[in-house]
C-alpha positions in Angstrom: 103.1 11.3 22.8 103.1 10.1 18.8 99.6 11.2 18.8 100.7 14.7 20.0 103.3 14.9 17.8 101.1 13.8 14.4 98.5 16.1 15.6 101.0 19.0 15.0 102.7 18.1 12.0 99.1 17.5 10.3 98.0 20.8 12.0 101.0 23.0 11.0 100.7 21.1 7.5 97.6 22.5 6.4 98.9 26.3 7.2 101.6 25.7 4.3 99.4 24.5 1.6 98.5 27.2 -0.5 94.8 27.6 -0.9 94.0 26.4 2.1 91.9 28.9 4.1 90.2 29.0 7.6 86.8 30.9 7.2 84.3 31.6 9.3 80.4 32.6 9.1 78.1 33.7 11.6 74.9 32.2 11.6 71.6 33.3 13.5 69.6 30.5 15.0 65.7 31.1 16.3 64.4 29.2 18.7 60.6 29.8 19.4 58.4 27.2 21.4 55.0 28.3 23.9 54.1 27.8 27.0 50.0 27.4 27.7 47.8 27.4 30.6 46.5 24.5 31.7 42.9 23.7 31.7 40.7 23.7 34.3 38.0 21.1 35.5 34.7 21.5 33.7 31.7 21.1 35.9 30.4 17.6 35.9 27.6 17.3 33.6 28.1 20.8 31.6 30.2 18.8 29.0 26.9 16.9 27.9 25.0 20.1 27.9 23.7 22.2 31.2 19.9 22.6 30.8 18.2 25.8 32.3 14.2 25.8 33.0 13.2 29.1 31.7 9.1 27.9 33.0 6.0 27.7 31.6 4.5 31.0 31.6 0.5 31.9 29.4 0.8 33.3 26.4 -0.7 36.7 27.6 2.5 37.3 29.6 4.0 38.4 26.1 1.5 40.7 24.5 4.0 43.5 24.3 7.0 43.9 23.0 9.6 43.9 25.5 7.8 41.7 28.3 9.6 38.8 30.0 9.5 35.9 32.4 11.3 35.9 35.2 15.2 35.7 35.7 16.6 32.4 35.7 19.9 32.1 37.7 22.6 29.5 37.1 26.2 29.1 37.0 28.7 27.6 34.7 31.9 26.3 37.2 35.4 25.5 36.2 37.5 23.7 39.8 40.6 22.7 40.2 42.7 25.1 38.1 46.6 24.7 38.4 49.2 26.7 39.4 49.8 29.0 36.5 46.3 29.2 35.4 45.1 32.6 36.6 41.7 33.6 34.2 39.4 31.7 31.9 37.7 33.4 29.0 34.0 32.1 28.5 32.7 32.7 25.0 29.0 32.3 24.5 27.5 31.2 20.4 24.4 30.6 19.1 21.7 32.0 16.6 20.6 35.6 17.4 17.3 36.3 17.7 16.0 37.6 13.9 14.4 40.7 15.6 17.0 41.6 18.0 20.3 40.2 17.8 21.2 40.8 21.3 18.9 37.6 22.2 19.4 34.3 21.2 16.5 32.5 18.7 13.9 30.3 20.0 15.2 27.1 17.8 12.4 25.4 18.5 10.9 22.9 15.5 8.7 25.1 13.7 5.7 23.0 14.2 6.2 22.8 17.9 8.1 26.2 18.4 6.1 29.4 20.3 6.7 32.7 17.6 8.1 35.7 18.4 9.8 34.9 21.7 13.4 34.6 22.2 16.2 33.9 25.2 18.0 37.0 27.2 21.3 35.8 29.3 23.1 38.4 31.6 26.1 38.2 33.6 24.3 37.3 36.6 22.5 40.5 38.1 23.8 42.5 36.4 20.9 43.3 33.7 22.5 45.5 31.6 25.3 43.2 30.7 23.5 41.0 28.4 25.4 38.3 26.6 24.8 38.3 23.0 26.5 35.5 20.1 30.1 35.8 20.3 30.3 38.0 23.5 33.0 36.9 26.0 33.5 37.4 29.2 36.9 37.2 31.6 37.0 35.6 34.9 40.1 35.3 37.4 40.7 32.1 39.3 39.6 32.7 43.2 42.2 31.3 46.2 40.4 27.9 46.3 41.7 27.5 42.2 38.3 27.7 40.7 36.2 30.3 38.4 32.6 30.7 39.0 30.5 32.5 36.0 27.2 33.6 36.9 24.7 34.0 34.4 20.6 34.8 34.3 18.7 33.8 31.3 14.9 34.1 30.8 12.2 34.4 27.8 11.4 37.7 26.5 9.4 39.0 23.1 11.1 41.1 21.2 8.2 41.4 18.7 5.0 41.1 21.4 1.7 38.8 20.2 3.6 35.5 21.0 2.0 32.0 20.3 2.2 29.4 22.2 4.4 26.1 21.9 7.7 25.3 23.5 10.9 27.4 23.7 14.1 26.1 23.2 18.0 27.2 22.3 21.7 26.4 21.9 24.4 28.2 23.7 28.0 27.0 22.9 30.4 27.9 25.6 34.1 27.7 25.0 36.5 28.4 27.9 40.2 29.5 27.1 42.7 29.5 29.6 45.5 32.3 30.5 
């Protein structure tokens, strides 16, 4: 009961000193934070590098501009994706071919490297949709939580009069999740 009655007094004390004043302010207050999509499970092997035989093919096969080996099909798969996950975004980089920049180079040593022939990819059959450095390309997750992104690649001439020697390239993939 004393502390009631102290309580008061101290309470109704401050309202009769002069200069005393209650003030208020309001004050906004932001609070932000982000909520991501988890990742999915990367094939087994594809974070060491997926290797795709292209074939060995003679040298007259690529006289002309604009001839090719054959289509090479292959698949880059994400699995497990959790609940909340619903697409991946694959982004393909590399070094465009110096005569066409819708192929990627033949990077190749020089010394060992065949001239004048570079690397076509596609979205699977689909030949018109051919993936170039920096194209991307949206998938949604199926009902059994994985992505599948089929792709072709094979060795064409942009140029024609290809020599011989070994054909090689480098395709980053980066996956982002949504």
């Amino acid at each position: 009961m004393l502390k009631r009655h102290l309580l008061i007094m101290l309470l109704s004390g401050l309202a009769i000193f002069p200069g005393t004043e209650v003030m208020a302010i309001d004050v906004f207050m932001f609070v932000k934070g982000k909520v991501v999509a988890s990742a999915c499970t990367v094939e087994t092997g594809l974070a060491g590098g997926k290797t795709v035989d292209l074939g060995t093919f003679g040298r007259t096969k690529f006289k002309h501009s604009g001839e090719a080996g054959d289509w090479v099909d292959f698949t880059l798969n994400l699995s497990n994706c959790p609940p909340g996950t619903t697409k991946s975004t694959v982004t393909f980089t590399g070094n465009p071919d110096s005569d066409d920049a819708t192929l990627f180079a033949n990077s190749e040593p020089t010394e060992s490297a065949a001239t004048h022939i570079a690397i076509q990819m596609t979205k699977g059959n689909d030949r018109n949709a051919i993936l170039s450095n920096n194209s991307s390309w949206e998938a949604s997750v199926d009902s059994g939580r994985n992505i599948v992104f089929p792709l072709s690649a094979r060795m064409i001439t942009p140029a024609g009069s290809v020599r011989a020697g070994q054909v090689s390239g480098s395709v980053m993939v980066n996956f982002t999740y949504q």
